[in-house]
C-alpha positions in Angstrom: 54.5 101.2 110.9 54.0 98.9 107.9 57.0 96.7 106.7 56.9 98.1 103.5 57.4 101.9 105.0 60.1 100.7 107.5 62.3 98.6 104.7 61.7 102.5 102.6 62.6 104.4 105.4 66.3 101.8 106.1 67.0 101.8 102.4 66.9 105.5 102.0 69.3 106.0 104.7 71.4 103.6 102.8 70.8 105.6 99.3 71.3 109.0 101.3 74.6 107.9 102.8 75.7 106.4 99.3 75.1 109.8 97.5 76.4 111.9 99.5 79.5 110.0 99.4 79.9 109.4 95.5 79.1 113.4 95.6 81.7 114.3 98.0 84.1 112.0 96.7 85.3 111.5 99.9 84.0 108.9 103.1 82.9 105.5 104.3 79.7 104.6 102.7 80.1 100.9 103.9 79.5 100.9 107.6 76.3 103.1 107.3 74.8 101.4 104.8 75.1 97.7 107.0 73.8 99.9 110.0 71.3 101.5 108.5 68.6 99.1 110.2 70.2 99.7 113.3 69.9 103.7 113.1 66.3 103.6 112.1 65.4 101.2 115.0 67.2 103.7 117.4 66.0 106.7 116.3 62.5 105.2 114.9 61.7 103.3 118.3 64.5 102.8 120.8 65.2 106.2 121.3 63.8 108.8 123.0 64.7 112.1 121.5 63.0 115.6 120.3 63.8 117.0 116.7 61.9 120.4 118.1 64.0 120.7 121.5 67.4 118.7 120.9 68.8 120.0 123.7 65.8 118.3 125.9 67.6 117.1 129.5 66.4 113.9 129.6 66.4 112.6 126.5 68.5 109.7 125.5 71.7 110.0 123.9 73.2 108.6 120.7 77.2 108.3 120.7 79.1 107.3 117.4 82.1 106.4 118.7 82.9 104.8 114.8 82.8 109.0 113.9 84.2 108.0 110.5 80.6 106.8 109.9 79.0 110.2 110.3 77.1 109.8 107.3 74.7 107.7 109.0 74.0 109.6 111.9 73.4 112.8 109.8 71.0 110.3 107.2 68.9 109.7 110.7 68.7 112.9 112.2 67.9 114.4 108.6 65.2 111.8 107.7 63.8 112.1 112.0 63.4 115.9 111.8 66.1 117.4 112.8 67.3 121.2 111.3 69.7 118.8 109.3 68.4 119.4 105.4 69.3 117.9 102.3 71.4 120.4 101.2 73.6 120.4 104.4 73.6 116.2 103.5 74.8 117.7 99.9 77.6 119.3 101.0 79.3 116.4 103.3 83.0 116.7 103.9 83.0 120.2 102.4 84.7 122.9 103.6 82.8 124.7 105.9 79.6 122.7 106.3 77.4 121.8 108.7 78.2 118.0 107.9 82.1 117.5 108.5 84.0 114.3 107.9 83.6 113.2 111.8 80.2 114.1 114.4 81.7 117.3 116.0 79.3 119.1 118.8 77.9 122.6 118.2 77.8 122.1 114.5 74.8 120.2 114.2 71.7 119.6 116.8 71.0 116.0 117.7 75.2 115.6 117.9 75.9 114.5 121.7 79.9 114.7 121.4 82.7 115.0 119.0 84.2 111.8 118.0 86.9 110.4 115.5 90.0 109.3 117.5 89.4 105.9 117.8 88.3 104.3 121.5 87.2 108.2 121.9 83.7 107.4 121.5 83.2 104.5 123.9 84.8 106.7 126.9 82.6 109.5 125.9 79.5 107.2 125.9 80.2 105.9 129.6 81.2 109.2 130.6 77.7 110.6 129.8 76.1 107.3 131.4 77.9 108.0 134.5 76.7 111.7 134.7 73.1 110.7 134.1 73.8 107.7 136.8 74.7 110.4 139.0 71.9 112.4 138.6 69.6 110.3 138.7 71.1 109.2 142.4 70.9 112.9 142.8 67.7 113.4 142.2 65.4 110.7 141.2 62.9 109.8 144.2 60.7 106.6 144.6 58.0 106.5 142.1 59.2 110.2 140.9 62.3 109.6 138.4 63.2 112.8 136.9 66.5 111.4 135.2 66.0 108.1 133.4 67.3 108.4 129.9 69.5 105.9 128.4 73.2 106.2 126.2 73.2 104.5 122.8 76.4 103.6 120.9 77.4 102.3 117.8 81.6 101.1 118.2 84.0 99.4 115.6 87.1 97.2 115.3 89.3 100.2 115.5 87.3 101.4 118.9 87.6 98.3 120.9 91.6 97.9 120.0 92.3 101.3 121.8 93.2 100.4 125.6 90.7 104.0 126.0 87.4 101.8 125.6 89.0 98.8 127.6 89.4 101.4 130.3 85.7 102.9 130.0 84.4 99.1 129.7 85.4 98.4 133.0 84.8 101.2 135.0 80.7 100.8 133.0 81.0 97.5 134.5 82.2 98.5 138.1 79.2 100.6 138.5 76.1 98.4 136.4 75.7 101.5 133.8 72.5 99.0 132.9 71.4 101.7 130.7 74.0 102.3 128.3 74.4 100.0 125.1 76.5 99.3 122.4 76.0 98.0 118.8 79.3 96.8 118.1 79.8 96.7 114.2 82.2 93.4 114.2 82.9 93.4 110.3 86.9 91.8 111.3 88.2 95.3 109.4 90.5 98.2 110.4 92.2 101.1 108.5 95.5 98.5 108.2 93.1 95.8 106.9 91.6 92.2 108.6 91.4 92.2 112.0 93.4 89.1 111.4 96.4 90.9 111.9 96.0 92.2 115.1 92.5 91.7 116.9 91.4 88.0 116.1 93.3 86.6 118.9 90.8 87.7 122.0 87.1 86.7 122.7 85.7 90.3 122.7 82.1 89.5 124.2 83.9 87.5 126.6 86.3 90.7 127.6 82.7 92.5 127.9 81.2 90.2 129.9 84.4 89.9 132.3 83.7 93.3 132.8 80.3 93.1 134.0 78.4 93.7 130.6 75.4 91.6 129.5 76.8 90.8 126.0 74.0 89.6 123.1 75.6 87.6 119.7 74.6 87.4 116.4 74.2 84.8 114.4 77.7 82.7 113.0 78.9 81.2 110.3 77.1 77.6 109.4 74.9 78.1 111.7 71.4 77.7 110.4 69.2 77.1 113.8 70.7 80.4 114.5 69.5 82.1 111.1 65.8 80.9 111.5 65.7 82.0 114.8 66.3 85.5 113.5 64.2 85.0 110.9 61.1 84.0 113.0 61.5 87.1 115.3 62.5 89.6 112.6 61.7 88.2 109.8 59.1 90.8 108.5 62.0 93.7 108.9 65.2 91.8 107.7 65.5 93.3 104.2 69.2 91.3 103.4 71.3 88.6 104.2 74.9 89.3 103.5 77.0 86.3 104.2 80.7 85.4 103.2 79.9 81.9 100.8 83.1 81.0 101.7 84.4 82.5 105.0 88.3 83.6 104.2 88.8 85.9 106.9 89.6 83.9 109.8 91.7 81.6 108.3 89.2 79.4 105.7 86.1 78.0 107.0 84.3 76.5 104.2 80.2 76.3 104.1 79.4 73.4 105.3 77.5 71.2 102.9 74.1 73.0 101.6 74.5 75.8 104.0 74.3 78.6 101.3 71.5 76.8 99.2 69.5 76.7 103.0 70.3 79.9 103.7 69.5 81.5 100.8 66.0 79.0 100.7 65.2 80.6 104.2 65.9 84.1 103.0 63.8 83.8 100.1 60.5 82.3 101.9 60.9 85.4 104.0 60.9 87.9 101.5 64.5 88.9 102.1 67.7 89.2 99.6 71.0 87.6 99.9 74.0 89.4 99.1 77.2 86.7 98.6 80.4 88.3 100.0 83.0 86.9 97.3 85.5 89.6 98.3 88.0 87.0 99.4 87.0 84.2 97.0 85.3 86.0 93.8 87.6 85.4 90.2 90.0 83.3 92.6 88.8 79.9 93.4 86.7 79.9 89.6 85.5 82.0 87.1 82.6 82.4 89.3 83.5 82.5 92.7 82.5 80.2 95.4 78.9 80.7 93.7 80.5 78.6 90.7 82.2 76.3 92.8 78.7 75.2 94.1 76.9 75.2 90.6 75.8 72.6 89.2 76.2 70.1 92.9 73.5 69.5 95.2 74.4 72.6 97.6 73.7 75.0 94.1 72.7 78.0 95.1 71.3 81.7 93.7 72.3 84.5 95.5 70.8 88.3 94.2 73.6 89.8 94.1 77.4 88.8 94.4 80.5 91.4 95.2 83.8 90.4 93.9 87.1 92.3 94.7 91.0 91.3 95.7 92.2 89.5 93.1 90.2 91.3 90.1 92.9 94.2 89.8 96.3 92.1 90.5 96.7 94.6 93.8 95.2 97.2 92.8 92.0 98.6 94.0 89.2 97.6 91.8 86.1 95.4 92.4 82.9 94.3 91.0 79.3 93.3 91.6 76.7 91.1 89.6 73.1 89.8 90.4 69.6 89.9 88.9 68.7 92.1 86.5 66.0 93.2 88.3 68.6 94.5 91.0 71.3 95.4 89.0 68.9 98.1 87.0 68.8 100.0 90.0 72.1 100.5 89.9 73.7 103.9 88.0 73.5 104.4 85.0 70.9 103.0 84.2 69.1 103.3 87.6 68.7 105.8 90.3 71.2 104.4 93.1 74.4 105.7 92.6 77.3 103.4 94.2 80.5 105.1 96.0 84.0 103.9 96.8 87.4 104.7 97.3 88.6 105.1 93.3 85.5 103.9 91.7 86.3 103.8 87.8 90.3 104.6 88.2 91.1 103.4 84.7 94.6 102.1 85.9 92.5 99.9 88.1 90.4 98.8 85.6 93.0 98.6 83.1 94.5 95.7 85.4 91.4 94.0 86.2 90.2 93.5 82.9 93.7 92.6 82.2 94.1 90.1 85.1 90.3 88.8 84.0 91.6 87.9 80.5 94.2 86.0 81.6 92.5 84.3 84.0 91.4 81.2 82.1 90.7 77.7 82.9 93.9 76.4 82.7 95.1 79.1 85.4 92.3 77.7 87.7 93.4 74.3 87.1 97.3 75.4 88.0 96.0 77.2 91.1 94.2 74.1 92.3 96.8 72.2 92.0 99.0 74.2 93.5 97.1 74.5 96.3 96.4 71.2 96.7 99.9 70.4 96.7 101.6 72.9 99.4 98.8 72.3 101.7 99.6 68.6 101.5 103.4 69.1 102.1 102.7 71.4 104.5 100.2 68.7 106.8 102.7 66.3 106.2 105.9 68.2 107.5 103.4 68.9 110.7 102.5 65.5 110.8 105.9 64.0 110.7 106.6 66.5 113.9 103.4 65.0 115.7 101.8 68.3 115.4 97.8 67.9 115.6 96.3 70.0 112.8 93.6 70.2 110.2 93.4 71.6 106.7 91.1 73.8 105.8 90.1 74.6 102.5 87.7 76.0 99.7 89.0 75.6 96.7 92.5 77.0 96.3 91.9 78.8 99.2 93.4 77.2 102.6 94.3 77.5 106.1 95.3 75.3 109.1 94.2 75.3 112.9 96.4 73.6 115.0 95.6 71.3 118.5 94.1 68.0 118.9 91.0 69.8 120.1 90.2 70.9 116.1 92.2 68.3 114.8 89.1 67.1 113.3 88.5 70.7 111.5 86.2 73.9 112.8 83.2 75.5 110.8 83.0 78.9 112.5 84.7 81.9 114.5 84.4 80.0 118.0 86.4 76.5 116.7 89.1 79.0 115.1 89.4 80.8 118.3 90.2 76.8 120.2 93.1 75.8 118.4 96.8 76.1 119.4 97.5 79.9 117.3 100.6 79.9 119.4 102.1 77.3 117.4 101.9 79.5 114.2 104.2 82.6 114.8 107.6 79.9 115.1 106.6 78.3 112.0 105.6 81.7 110.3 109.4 83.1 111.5 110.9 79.5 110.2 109.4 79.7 107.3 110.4 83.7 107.0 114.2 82.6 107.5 114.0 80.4 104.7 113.1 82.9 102.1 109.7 81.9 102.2 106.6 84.6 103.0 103.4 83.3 104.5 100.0 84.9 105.8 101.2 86.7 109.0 98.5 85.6 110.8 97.1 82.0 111.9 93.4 83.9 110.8 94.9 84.5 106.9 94.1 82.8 104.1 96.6 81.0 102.1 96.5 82.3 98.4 98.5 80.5 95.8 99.2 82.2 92.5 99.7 81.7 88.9 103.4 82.4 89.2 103.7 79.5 91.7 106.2 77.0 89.4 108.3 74.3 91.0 110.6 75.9 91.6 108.3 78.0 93.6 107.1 75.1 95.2 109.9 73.4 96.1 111.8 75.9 97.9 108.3 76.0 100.2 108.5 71.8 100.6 112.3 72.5 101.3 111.6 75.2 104.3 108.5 73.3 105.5 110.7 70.4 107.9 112.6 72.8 110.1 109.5 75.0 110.3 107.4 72.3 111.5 110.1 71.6 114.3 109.5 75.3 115.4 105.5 74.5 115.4 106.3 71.4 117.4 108.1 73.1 120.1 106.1 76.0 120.5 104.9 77.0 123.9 102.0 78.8 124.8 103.1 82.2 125.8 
């Protein structure tokens, strides 16, 4: 199949699921749309399946334990053949229709099992790998295998937090269930926000492989070898590039040097967009996002299209996207591609984010940069003074700190955030609580400093900051 055919085929399952979203008004348009290359591989060329006899005993089988992501399994069994029309796509999340909020069994053909609970989907995965395993011990005969079909799964954040898919991991493990596989879609989000609040603390591929798993990585942050790598095996079917300029949700870990100009360089020469996540950093470090901090230096860079979001609205939910005009024609009204999400267009939203925009001038940037620039140095110093081995790291007005001697020097990606000292972080957190003074809850949060941030402000934080780096200082691990 020609390129040009295959990057149709994975953008329609991303236009399909986005419609029938926005027509529903109702769903999670964002998971299937960054998975949409890996359902078409799956069901395209991994996967060995029959529209015309579903129910086929040794086909292989396709689990989505991520359920709330159904959209994309009923976009690929519509678009492979299956008695799944447009019109059933039409009425998703209705009452009544053959295309409910969650995969349930019986309603549709080409649905293996009915997921949703989180974790569910994993167990149900190994469950069916261990009945074809036993089978096929059953059965199978040299040179004569009767039973030889393999278990796909797609899993989130949410699926591997629930102690249900620790407990199926292992037991896959315990037996070699060589033939089941997961895609795990580690996008550091749940349904009570970064999985900086609760999950960033373990080495999940390293739980996996514990277990017995052969675990595969993608490519990280900074990490350029990695990226053209990628790009020379899959460079001809990689139609995007969506990176986070400047990474925010795992504490802050800045771009090193020229990484997005590379990166976006590499991208182009191989005939792929880049999509700049400013989600974290867009309308808060400048007017123009990280992409503005970076205009107009050496590292200047041109993304196709930017998303913004967070600060826009002042808390509430509103966000906003901008690229070429090429692109952004595409986009409703003026295009064919309709976008979805949770309170598109509320006009209280929008009411705030066009008044938080307006206020937002360059004398607020200024004020935020110096802000920043000033609590982060108290706080280093207070940790310094306490012999406390740290680093600052910042983008803009954006900052973090790792602790331990090991990264006093300052990490650029997931794996030197994960070596630090996080221990020491929860006693100066509750220090710092005691005094009256709220921080990030989590040694993988950002730092954001605000307009409202006086000296007052300020120096009630530089007041607490002593006593809490004691607390840091005498942490324990444990």
């Amino acid at each position: 199949m020609t390129a040009d055919i295959e990057k149709l085929s994975i953008d329609t399952i991303r236009c399909l699921a986005m419609d029938a979203v926005q027509k529903a008004n109702a769903g999670h348009p964002g998971t299937a749309m960054a998975l949409a290359p890996v359902a078409y591989v799956l069901y395209r060329e991994r996967m060995r399946h029959d529209p015309a006899d579903p129910s086929w005993p040794n086909r292989d089988r396709f689990v989505l334990s991520a359920g709330h992501a159904c959209i994309l399994q009923y976009a690929a069994l519509h678009l492979s053949g299956y008695d799944l029309t447009l019109d059933d796509l039409k009425q998703f999340r209705q009452w009544g229709s053959r295309t409910p909020g969650h995969p349930e069994l019986h309603h549709m053909p080409g649905i293996e099992t009915t997921t949703g609970p989180l974790g569910q989907g994993v167990g149900n995965a190994v469950g069916i790998a261990l009945a074809q395993r036993f089978l096929a011990d059953r059965w199978n005969r040299p040179r004569h295998a009767i039973v030889d079909s393999w278990v796909y799964a797609i899993c989130s954040d949410g699926d591997l937090m629930e102690g249900v898919s620790q407990e199926a991991a292992s037991i896959a493990g315990q037996h070699g269930l060589g033939r089941c596989v997961f895609v795990y879609d580690d996008n550091h989000i749940t349904i009570d926000g970064t999985t900086a609040l609760s999950f960033d603390g373990e080495d999940t591929g390293a739980r996996f492989e514990a277990n017995g798993w052969q675990v595969q990585h993608v490519a990280a942050p900074n990490d350029l070898d990695a990226l053209r790598a990628a790009f020379a095996e899959h460079g001809d079917r990689i139609a995007a590039v969506i990176v986070e300029a400047a990474a925010a949700n795992m504490g802050v870990v800045p771009p090193r040097p020229g990484f997005n100009r590379a990166l976006v360089n590499l991208a182009h020469a191989n005939g792929s967009l880049v999509i700049s996540d400013e989600v974290l950093t867009g309308f808060r470090v400048s007017e123009a996002g990280w992409w503005g901090v970076e205009r107009g230096t050496e590292g200047e860079y041109t993304p196709d299209l930017l998303t913004f979001g967070k600060v826009i609205g002042g808390g509430m939910p509103v966000a906003a996207l901008g690229g070429r005009a090429e692109i952004m024609q595409q986009l409703a009204p003026v295009g064919p591609v309709y976008q979805a999400g949770t309170l598109s267009g509320n006009p209280v939203a929008v009411a705030a984010g066009v008044a938080t925009l307006r206020a937002a001038d360059a004398a607020v940037y200024a004020h935020l940069d110096e802000t920043a620039a000033t609590v982060s140095s108290a706080v280093s110093d207070a940790l310094a003074a306490e012999g406390v081995p740290h680093a600052v790291q910042r983008a803009g007005n954006l900052f973090s700190f790792v602790f331990g001697a090991d990264v006093a020097s300052g990490v650029s990606d997931y794996a030197g955030v994960q070596r630090q000292e996080g221990w020491r972080y929860a006693p100066f957190f509750h220090a710092m609580l005691d005094a009256g003074v709220s921080l990030p809850p989590s040694v993988y949060e950002a730092w954001f400093v605000t307009a409202a941030h006086d000296d007052a402000a300020i120096g009630r934080i530089v007041d607490a900051l002593p006593a809490a780096a004691r607390a840091a200082a005498s942490a324990r691990p444990g």
